[in-house]
FIMISE-266111 format. One line per field, with one value per residue (C-alpha): residue number from 1; residue in three letters; x, y, z. Coordinates in steps of 0.02 Angstrom, whole numbers, plus 50000, padded with zeros to 5 digits. Layout:
N
nr = NUM, ...
rest = ala, ...
x = X, ...
y = Y, ...
z = Z, ...
% end
This chain:
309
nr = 1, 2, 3, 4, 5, 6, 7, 8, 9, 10, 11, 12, 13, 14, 15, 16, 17, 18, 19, 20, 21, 22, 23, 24, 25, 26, 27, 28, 29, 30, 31, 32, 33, 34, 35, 36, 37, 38, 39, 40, 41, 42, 43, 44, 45, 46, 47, 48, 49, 50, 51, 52, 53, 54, 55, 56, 57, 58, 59, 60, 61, 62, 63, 64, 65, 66, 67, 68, 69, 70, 71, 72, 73, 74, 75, 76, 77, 78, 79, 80, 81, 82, 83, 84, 85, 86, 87, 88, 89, 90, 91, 92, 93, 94, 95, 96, 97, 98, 99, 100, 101, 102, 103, 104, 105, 106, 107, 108, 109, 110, 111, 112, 113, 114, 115, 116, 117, 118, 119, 120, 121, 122, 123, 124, 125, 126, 127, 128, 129, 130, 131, 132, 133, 134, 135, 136, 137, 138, 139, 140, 141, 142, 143, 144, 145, 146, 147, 148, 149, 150, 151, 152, 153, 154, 155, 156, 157, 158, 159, 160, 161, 162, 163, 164, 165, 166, 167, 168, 169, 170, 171, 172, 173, 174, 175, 176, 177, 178, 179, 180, 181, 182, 183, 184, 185, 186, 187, 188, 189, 190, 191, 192, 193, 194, 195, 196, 197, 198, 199, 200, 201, 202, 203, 204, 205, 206, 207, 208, 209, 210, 211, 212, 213, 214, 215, 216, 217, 218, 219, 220, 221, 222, 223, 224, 225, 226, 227, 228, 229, 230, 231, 232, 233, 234, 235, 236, 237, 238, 239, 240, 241, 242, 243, 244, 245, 246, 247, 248, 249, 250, 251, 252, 253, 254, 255, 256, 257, 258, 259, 260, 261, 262, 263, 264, 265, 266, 267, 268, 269, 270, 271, 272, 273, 274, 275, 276, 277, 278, 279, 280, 281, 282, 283, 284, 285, 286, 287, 288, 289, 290, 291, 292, 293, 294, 295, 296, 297, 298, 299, 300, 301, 302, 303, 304, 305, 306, 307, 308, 309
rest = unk, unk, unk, unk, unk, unk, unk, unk, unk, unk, unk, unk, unk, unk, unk, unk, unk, unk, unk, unk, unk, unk, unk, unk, unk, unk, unk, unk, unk, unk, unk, unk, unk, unk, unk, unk, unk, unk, unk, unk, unk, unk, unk, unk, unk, unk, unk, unk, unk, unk, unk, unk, unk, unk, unk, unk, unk, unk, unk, unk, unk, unk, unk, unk, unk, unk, unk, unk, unk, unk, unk, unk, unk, unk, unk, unk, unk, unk, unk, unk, unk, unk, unk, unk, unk, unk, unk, unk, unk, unk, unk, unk, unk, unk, unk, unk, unk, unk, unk, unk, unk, unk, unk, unk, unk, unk, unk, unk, unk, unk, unk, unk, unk, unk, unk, unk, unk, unk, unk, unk, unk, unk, unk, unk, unk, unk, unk, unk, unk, unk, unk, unk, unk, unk, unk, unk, unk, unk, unk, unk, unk, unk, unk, unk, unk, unk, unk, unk, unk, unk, unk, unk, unk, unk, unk, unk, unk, unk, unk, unk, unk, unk, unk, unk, unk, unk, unk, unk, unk, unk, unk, unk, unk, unk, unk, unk, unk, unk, unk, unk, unk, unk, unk, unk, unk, unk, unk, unk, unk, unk, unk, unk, unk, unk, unk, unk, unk, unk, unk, unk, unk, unk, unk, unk, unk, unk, unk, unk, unk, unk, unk, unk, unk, unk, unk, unk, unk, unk, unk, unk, unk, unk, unk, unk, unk, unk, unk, unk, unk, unk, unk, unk, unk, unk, unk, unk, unk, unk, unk, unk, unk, unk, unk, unk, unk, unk, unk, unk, unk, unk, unk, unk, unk, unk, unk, unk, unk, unk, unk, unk, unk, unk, unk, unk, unk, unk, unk, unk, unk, unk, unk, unk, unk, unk, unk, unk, unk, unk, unk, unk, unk, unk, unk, unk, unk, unk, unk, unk, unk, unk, unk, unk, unk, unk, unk, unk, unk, unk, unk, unk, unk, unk, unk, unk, unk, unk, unk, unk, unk
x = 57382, 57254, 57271, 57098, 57066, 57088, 57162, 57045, 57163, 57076, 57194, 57210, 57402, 57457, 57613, 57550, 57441, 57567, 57685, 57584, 57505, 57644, 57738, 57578, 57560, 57766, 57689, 57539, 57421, 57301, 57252, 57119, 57159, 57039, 57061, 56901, 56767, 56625, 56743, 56762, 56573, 56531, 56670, 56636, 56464, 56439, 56443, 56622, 56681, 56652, 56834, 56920, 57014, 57022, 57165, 57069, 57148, 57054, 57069, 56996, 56926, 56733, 56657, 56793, 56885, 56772, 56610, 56674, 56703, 56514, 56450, 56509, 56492, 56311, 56291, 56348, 56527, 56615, 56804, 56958, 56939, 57086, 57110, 57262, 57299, 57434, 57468, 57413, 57235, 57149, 56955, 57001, 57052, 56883, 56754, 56862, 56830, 56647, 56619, 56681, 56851, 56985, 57115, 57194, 57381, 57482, 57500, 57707, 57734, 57649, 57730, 57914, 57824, 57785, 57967, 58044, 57959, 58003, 58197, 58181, 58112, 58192, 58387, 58387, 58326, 58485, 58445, 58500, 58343, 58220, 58155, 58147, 57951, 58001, 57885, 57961, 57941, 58003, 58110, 58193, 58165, 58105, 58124, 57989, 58043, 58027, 58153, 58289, 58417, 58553, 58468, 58531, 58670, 58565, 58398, 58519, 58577, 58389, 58342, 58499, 58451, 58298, 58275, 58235, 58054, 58033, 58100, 57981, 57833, 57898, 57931, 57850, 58045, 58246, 58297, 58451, 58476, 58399, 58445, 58524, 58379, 58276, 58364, 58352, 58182, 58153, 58257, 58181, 58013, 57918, 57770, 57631, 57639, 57768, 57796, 57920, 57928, 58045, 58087, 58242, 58359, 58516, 58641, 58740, 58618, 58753, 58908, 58884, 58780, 58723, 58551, 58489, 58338, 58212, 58046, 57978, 57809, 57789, 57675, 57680, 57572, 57493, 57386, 57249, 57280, 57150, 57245, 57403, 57493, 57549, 57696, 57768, 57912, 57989, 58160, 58149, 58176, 58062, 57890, 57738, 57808, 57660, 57812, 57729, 57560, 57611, 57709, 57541, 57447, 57557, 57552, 57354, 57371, 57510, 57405, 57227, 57330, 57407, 57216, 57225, 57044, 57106, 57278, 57292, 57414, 57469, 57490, 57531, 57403, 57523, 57567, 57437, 57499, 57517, 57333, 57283, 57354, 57284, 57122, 57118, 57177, 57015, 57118, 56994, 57031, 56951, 56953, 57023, 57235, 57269, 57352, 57263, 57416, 57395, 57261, 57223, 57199, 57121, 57062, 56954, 56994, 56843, 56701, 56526, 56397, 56419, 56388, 56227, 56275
y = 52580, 52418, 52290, 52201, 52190, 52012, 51981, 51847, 51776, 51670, 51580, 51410, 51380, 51322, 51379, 51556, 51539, 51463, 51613, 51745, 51682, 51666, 51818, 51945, 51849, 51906, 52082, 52069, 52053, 51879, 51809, 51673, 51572, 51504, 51392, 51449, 51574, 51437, 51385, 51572, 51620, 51478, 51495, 51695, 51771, 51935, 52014, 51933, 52059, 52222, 52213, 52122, 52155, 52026, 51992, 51870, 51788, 51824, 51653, 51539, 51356, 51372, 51550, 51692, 51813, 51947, 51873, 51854, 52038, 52085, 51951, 52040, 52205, 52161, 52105, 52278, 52235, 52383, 52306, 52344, 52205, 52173, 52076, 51984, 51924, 51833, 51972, 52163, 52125, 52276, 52212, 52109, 52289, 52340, 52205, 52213, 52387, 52380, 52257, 52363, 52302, 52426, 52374, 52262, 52212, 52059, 51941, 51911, 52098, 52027, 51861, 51964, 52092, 51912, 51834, 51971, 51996, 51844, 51874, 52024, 51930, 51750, 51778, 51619, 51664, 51763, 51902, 51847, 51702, 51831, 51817, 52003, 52065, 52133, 52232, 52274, 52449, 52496, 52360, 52383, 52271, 52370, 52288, 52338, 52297, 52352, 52475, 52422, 52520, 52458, 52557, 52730, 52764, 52720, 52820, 52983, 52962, 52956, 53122, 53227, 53158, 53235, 53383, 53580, 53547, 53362, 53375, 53551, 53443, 53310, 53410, 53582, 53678, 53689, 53534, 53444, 53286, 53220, 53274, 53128, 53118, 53107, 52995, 52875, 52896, 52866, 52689, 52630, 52578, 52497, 52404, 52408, 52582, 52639, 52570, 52600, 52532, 52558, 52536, 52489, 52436, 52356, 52489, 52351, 52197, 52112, 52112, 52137, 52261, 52402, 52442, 52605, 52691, 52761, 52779, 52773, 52781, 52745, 52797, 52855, 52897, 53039, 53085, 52972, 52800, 52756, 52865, 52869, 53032, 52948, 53010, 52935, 52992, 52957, 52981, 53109, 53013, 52881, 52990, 52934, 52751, 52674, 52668, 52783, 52686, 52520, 52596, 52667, 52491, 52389, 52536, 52539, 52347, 52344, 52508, 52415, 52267, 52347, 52412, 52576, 52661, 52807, 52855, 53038, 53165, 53349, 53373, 53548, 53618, 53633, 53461, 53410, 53237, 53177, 53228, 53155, 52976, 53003, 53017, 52884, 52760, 52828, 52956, 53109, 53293, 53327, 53484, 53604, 53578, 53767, 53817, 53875, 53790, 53626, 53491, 53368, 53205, 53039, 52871, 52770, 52602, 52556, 52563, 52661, 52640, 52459, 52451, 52404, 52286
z = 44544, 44615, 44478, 44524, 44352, 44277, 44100, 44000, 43863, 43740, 43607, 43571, 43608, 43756, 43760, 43727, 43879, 43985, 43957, 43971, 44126, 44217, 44155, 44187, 44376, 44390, 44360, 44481, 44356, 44389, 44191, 44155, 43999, 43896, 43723, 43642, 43621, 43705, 43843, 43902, 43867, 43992, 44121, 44141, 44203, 44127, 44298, 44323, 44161, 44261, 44299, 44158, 44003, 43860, 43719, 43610, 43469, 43281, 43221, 43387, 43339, 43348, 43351, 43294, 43402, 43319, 43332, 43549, 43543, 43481, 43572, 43725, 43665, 43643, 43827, 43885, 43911, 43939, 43953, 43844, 43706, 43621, 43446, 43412, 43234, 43137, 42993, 42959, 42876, 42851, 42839, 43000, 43086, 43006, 43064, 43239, 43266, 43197, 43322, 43461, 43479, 43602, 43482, 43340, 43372, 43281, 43392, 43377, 43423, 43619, 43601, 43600, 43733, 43830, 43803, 43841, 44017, 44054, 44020, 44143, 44263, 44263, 44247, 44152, 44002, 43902, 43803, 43632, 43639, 43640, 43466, 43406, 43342, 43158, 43030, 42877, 42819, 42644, 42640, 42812, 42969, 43120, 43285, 43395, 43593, 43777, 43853, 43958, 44075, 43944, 43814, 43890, 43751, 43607, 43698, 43714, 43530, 43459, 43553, 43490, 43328, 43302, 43205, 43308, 43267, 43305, 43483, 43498, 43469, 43579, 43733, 43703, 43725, 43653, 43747, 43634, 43767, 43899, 44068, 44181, 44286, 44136, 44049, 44179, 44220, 44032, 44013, 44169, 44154, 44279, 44190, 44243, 44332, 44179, 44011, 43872, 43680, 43558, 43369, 43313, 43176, 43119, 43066, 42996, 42959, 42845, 42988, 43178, 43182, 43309, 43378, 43316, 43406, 43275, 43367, 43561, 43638, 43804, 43968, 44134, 44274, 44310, 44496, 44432, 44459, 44305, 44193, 44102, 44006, 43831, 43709, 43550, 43447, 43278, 43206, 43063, 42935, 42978, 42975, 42873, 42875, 42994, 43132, 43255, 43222, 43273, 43420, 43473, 43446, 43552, 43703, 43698, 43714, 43852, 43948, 43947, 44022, 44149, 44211, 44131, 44098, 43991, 43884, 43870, 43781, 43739, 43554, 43485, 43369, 43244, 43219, 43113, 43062, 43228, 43266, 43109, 43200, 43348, 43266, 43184, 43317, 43427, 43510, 43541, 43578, 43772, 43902, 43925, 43894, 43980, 43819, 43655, 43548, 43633, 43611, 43729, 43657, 43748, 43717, 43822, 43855, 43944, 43818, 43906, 43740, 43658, 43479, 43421, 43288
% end
C-alpha cells in the first residue's frame, strides 16, 4: 500500500498533536497539525485535499469541528473526515454525519490507539503507562486496545468461547480454535497494511485481575491496495451491548488513516443483527458475494457526492 495520503489533524492540544505526529510518521504516514478550523482553511488549498484524510476535533476554538467538515464537504472534498469528541453525544453524531462526516469516534479511544503506538515503537515507554480507553457498558468497564503478539492465549480463549453459531457467522465453517498459523497471523498486526482491536475486561477488577477477550474487529488486505476485507466479533454474552459498534468506529477511523478508500465484508444472510449494524454505520450491501447466503457489505471512505447542506 503507497501512503501518499496526508493526515490533517486539527485539535487544539499540543500534546495531542505532538504525539500523534510523531507516532503516525513511525508508521509512514506524514500528518499536518493544525490548532484551529481558520488556521487549517488557510494553510491547505482545496486542491492540496485530493489526497488527505482529516481527524478534526468537535469542540475547536473559533469555527466547530462540524461546521470544518461541511465547509469542506461543500467545496467538493471528497476525503475521509473524521469527528473526534469528548463523550458519546448523540445529536453531535447527528449534525456530524448530516454534515458529511466519514465517522464520529471519542477522542480517548485514539489517544490510547496513539499511546499505545508509541509503546510499540519506543521501548521506553512500559506497558502498564498506557492509560487504557474504557466505556462502560451495563455497569462493566470495557477496555478497548490494539492487538499484540502477547495476546495469543487470551485471543485463542475468546474463539473457543464462542457459541456453534457465533463462530459459523464469523468464519463461514466448524472451526473450534484457531489454527497456529492463524493464530499468529491474527495477534500480529502490522498497521497500516493490517490492523487489530480488541475489547476487554477485568475478570477480577477488585484483586489482580486477568485480561479477558470479549470482542475483536480488525482488517486485512486484500489484492487491492485501496481496499481492506473487515471482520468484527463479539463474545456471546456481550451481543446487543453497543460493543461491536464502537469496535467498528475506531477501525473505520484507524482504516481511513492508514489510506484505505473502501472497508468491505462477508456477512451471512442470516445474521440479521449484524447487517442491521452494518447498516447503520454506512456499511452498504454491493456485488455480487458468489454465494446467495452471503452479503457483501462496504463502506466508502472517500466520499464521491458531497452533501448539499
Amino acid at each position: 500500500m503507497e501512503h501518499e495520503r496526508v493526515l490533517h489533524l486539527v485539535a487544539p492540544d499540543h500534546g495531542i498533536r505532538e504525539s500523534l505526529t510523531w507516532v503516525l510518521a513511525r508508521d509512514g504516514i506524514p500528518v499536518r497539525a493544525h490548532p484551529d478550523a481558520e488556521t487549517f482553511l488557510a494553510d491547505c488549498p482545496d486542491e492540496t485535499l485530493d489526497h488527505a484524510c482529516l481527524l478534526v476535533q468537535a469542540d475547536l476554538p473559533g469555527a466547530s469541528g462540524v461546521s470544518l467538515v461541511r465547509t469542506l464537504r461543500k467545496r467538493g472534498a471528497r476525503a475521509p473526515l473524521i469527528v473526534l469528541t469528548a463523550s458519546h453525544d448523540r445529536r453531535l453524531r447527528r449534525r456530524a454525519f448530516a454534515a458529511g462526516a466519514t465517522d464520529v469516534l471519542e477522542r480517548e479511544l485514539i489517544e490510547a490507539f496513539m499511546i499505545q503506538r508509541l509503546a510499540q515503537l519506543w521501548p521506553g515507554v512500559e506497558r502498564t503507562d498506557i492509560p487504557a480507553a474504557t466505556v462502560e457498558f451495563a455497569g462493566t468497564r470495557v477496555t478497548f486496545r490494539t492487538m499484540h503478539p502477547t495476546d495469543a492465549e487470551i485471543e485463542q480463549e475468546f474463539v473457543r468461547g464462542l457459541s456453534d453459531e457465533s463462530r459459523h457467522r464469523r468464519f463461514f465453517s466448524g472451526i473450534r480454535e484457531l489454527p497456529p498459523d492463524m493464530l499468529e497471523d491474527f495477534t500480529h498486526p502490522h498497521y497500516p497494511y493490517s490492523y487489530a482491536l480488541i475489547a476487554t475486561i477485568d475478570e477480577d477488577p477488585e484483586g489482580a485481575g486477568r485480561e479477558r477477550q470479549i470482542g475483536v474487529a480488525r482488517y486485512s488486505p486484500t489484492e487491492d491496495p485501496a481496499i481492506a476485507e473487515f471482520a468484527v466479533t463479539v463474545a456471546d454474552a456481550w451481543h446487543r451491548r453497543g460493543i461491536a459498534t464502537q469496535l467498528m468506529h475506531v477501525l473505520t477511523t484507524s482504516a481511513a488513516v492508514a489510506g484505505i478508500e473502501v472497508l468491505e465484508g462477508l456477512v451471512l444472510q442470516e445474521n440479521r443483527g449484524m447487517l442491521e449494524m452494518c447498516r447503520k454505520l454506512g456499511f452498504l450491501p454491493e456485488g455480487d458475494s458468489g454465494d446467495p447466503g452471503v452479503v457483501r457489505v462496504a463502506k466508502a471512505l472517500l466520499q464521491d457526492d458531497p452533501p448539499d447542506s
